[in-house]
N, C-alpha and C positions, 0 to 999 in steps of 0.2 A: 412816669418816665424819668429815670435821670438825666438830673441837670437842668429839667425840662422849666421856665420861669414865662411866666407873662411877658407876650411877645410884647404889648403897650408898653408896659413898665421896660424890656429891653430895647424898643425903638430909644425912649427918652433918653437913658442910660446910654448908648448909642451915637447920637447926635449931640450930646454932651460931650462924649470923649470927641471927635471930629469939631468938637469948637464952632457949629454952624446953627446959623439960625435961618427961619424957615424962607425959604423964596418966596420971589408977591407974584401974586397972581396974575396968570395972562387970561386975556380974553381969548374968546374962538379968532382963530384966527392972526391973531399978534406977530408979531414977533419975539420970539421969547429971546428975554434979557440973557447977559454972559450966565452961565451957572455961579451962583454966592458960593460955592465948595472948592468950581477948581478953575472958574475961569471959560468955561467952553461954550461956546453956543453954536448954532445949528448951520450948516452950510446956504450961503443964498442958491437961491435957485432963480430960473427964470420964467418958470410957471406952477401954480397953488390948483390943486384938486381937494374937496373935500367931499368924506365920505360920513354914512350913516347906517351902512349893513355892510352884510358881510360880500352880498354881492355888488352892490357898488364898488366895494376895497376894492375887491379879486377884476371890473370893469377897468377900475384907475388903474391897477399895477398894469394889466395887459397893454393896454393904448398909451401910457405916459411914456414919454418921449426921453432923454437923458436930460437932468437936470431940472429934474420935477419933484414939487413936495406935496405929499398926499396927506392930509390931515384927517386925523379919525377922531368925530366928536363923543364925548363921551356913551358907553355902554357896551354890551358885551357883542362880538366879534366870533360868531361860534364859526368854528374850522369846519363840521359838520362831515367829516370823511379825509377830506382832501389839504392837504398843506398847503401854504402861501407861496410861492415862488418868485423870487425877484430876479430877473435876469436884466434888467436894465443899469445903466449905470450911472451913477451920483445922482442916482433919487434917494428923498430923504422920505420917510417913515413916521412920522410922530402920532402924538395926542395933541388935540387941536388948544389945548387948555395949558400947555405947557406942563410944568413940575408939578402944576395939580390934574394933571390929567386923570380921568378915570373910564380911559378908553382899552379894556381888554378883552386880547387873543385868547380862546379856549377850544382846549379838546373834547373827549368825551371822555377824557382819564387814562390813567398811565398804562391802562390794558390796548389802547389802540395804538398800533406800531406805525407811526409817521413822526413824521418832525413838522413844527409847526411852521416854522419860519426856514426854509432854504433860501441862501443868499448866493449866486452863479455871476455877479457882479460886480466891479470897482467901484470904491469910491462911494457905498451906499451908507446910508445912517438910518440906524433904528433908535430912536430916542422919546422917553413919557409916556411907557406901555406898560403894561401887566400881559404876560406869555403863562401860558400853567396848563397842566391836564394834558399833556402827550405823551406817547411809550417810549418813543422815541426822545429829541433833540427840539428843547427850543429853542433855539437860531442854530443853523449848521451856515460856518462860512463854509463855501465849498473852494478851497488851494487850485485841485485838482481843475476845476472850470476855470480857473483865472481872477478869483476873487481876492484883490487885495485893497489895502485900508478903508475897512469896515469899521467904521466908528459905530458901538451899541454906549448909549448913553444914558444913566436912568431910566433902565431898563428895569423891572419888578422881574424874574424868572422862579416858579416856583411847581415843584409838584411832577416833576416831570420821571419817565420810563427811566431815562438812562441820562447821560451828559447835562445839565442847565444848557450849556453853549458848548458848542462843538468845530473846532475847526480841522477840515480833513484834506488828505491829499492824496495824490497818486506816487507810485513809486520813481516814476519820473517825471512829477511836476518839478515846477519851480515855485521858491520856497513860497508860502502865503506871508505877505509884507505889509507891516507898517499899521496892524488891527488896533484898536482903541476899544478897552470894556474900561466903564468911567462909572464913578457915581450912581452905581448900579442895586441892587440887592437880588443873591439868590440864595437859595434856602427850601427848607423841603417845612410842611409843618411838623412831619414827626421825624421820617426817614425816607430813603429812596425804598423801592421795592424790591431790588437788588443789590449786589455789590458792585456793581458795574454802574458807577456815578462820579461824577466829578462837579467841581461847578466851574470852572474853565479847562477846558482839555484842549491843546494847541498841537496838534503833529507836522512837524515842519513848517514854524510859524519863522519868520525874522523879523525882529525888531518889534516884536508888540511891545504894548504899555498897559499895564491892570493895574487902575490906581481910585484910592477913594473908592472902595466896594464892600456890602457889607456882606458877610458868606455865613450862612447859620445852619447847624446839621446838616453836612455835607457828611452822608454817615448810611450805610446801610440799615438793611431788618435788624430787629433786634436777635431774632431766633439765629443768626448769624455772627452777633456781638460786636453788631455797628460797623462791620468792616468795610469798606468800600477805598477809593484810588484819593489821591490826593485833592485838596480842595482847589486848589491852582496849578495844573500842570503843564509845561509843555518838554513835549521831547519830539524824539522821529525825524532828529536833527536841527531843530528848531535854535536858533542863536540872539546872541545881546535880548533879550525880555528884559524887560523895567516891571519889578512885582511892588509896587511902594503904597504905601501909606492906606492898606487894607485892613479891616476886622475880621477876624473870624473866630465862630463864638461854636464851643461844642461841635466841630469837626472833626472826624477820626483822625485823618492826616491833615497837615497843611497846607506848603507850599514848594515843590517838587522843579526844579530844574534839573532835566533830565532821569529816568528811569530804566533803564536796560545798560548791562555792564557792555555790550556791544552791539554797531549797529554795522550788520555787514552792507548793508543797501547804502548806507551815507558816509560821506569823506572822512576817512579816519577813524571811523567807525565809532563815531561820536555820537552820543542820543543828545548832545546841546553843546552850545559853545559861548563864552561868556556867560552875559546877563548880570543882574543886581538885585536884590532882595531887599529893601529899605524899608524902614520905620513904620513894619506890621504890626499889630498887634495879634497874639495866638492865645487863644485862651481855651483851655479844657478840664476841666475837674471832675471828670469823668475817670473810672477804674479802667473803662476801654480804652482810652483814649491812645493813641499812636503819633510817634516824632512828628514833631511840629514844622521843622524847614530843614529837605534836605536836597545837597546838591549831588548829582549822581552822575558821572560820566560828564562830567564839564567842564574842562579847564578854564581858568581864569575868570570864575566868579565873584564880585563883591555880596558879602552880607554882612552886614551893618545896622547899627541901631532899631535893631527889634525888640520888643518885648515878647518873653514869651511864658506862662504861666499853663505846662499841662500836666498834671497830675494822672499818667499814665500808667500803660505796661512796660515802656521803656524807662531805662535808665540816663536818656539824655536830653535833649530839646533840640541839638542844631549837629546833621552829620554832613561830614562831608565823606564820597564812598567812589571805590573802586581805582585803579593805577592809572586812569585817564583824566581823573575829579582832580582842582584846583582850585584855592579859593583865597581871600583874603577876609577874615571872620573878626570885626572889632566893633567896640562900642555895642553890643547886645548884652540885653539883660533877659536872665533866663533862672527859673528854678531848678534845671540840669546845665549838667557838662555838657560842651561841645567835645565830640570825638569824632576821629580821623576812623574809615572800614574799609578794610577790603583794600588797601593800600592808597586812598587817599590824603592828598597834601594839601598842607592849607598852613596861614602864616595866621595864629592866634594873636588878637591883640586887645586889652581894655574889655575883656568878656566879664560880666559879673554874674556867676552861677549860684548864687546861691537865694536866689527871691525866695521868700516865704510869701502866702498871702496878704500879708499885717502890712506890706509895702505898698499895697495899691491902694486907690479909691475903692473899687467895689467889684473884686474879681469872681462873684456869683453871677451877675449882671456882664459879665465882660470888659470892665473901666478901669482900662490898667496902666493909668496914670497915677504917677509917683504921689502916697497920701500924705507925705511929710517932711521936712528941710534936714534929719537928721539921717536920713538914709545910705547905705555906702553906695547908691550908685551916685548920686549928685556929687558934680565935678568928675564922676571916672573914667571917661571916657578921652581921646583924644580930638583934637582939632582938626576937622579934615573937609574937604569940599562942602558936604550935603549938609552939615552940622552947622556951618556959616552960612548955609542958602537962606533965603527968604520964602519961605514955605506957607501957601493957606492955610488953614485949620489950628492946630495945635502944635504943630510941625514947623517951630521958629528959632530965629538964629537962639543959640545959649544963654543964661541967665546971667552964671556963675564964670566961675577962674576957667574953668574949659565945660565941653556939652556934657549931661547926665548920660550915663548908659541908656539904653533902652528908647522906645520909639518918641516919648513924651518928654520936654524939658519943664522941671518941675519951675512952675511960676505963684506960689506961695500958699497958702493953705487954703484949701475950697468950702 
């Protein structure tokens, strides 16, 4: 398989570039500590069910009350026909073991048409699960029933028909608001079974945040040459998304605000509005490979300090596209040109295009932190809000006279 490397040896490589070190262990039952990556931990509630099959889950989700946290002790969780339904709201979802959990959802494989997890609820949290094996969708928020800030948090999602996560809507809902996919991993082991795959698809999403997630083969059949929809997208009018501080390692496409040159269903006929693109890293060295982050129909976008490293069938890395797209595009570091399509405007600034591989740590492995003090992006980038934040991981204020291009500020030889 091209590109294909030992998923072990990629975790490590992985959690090296993210600068973390492993969580400690909760017992059954615990309360699990803030997340060591980003800060987050799990909503209090005012009553604890724990579960041990599949019918117990499917007992607790029916009868729990709002404000209930159902705990799945470790082991498998088989769906057996029927999907999970959560219509309750700010019930929380976990593995009773916290970040070591080893409590997972299964289907019977991407041949059965369900979704595993539907969410019809506010305010719910999925967090410390392994989801895989459906034809369908694992986790559908559903917009359309009134589901908004869905926090999915180390979440495992893999293996699945069509979407990892899926948020969907009606033509006259109101937007889905306020979603949280955190600290997550989705990924297929080889490829999707079609081209009809994403690993976050948001249709009339506002205000999500995808941050800290690792995305791996997010890529169709091969008999097809890997094609499939972007690895993070929201359109279908969806507005301000926060896409930051993500991996994604041998994805066809990347990270997509907005898709469609016009949307006659939504104001202005906008497929997205705003949003911000921060300190991804993209990596593909694959011949398939397809544009890494593009903005499409979305005026007044930020993208900023990304790394991006794809070795494609295009000629660029970062577009901005069509006479509605706007953007402000600085501080990324890329081994193609940023270019304007289709009559797209964008204010270029402190872009460095020209990375070769010999600039990174280990861009086989995905680790596209800067490998040396003599490189031209160190210092090329300009001074600006996100660049002086205080950021977890690897994602820290600048070293040097101003920040390094790219998502990583180099901090001395490894």
């Amino acid at each position: 398989m091209p590109g294909s490397i030992s998923d072990n040896r990629l975790a490590v490589a992985i959690l090296l570039l993210l600068g973390l070190s492993s969580p400690a262990r909760s017992g059954p039952g615990q309360a699990v500590e803030s997340c060591p990556r980003c800060g987050w931990s799990p909503p209090k509630t005012t009553a604890t069910m724990t579960v041990r099959t599949m019918n117990e889950l499917r007992r607790a989700v029916s009868r729990a009350g709002p404000g209930t946290t159902i705990l799945l002790e470790d082991g498998v969780y088989h769906l057996n026909g029927a999907q999970l339904d959560i219509s309750v709201p700010r019930l929380v979802l976990r593995g009773s073991q916290g970040p070591r959990s080893r409590a997972a959802i299964r289907g019977r494989g991407p041949d059965e048409r369900m979704v595993a997890i539907s969410v019809s609820a506010s305010d719910v949290t999925l967090a410390d699960l392994t989801i895989s094996q459906v034809g369908f969708h694992g986790i559908q928020v559903r917009g359309e029933s009134g589901a908004h800030r869905v926090a999915i948090h180390h979440v495992r999602i893999l293996d699945t028909g069509q979407q990892l996560i899926k948020g969907s809507a009606a033509q006259d809902s109101r937007p889905c608001q306020g979603g949280l996919v955190a600290c997550s991993t989705l990924e297929y082991t080889e490829s999707a079974p079609s081209d009809y795959t994403n690993g976050v698809d948001i249709i009339n999403g506002e205000r999500w945040v995808v941050r800290d997630n690792i995305l791996r083969r997010i890529r169709g059949p091969r008999a097809q040459g890997y094609r499939a929809g972007p690895a993070v997208l929201f359109w279908g009018g969806s507005r301000d998304t926060i896409v930051e501080r993500n991996v994604l390692v041998d994805c066809y496409r990347g990270i997509a605000l907005g898709l469609e040159r016009t949307r006659l269903d939504r104001p202005g006929g906008l497929d997205h509005r705003g949003g911000i693109i921060r300190r991804n890293a993209v990596c593909n060295l694959n011949p398939w490979a397809d544009e890494a982050i593009e903005v499409n129909a979305s005026p007044g976008a930020l993208v900023e300090h990304n790394s991006v490293l794809v070795e494609g069938k295009v000629p660029w890395s970062i577009s901005i596209r069509f006479p509605t797209a706007s953007a402000r595009v600085r501080n990324n570091l890329s081994n193609h040109q940023v270019i304007l399509r289709d009559g797209g405007r964008a204010e270029l600034t402190a872009n460095i295009v020209d990375a070769r591989r010999d600039w990174f740590i280990d861009p086989v492995r995905g680790d596209l932190r800067l490998a040396r003090k003599d490189l031209p992006a160190i210092d090329a980038g300009i001074p600006d809000a996100s660049s002086g934040a205080r950021n977890k991981g690897s994602q820290s204020p600048y070293a040097g006279k101003a920040p390094d291009a790219g998502a990583y500020e180099f901090r001395g030889a490894r």
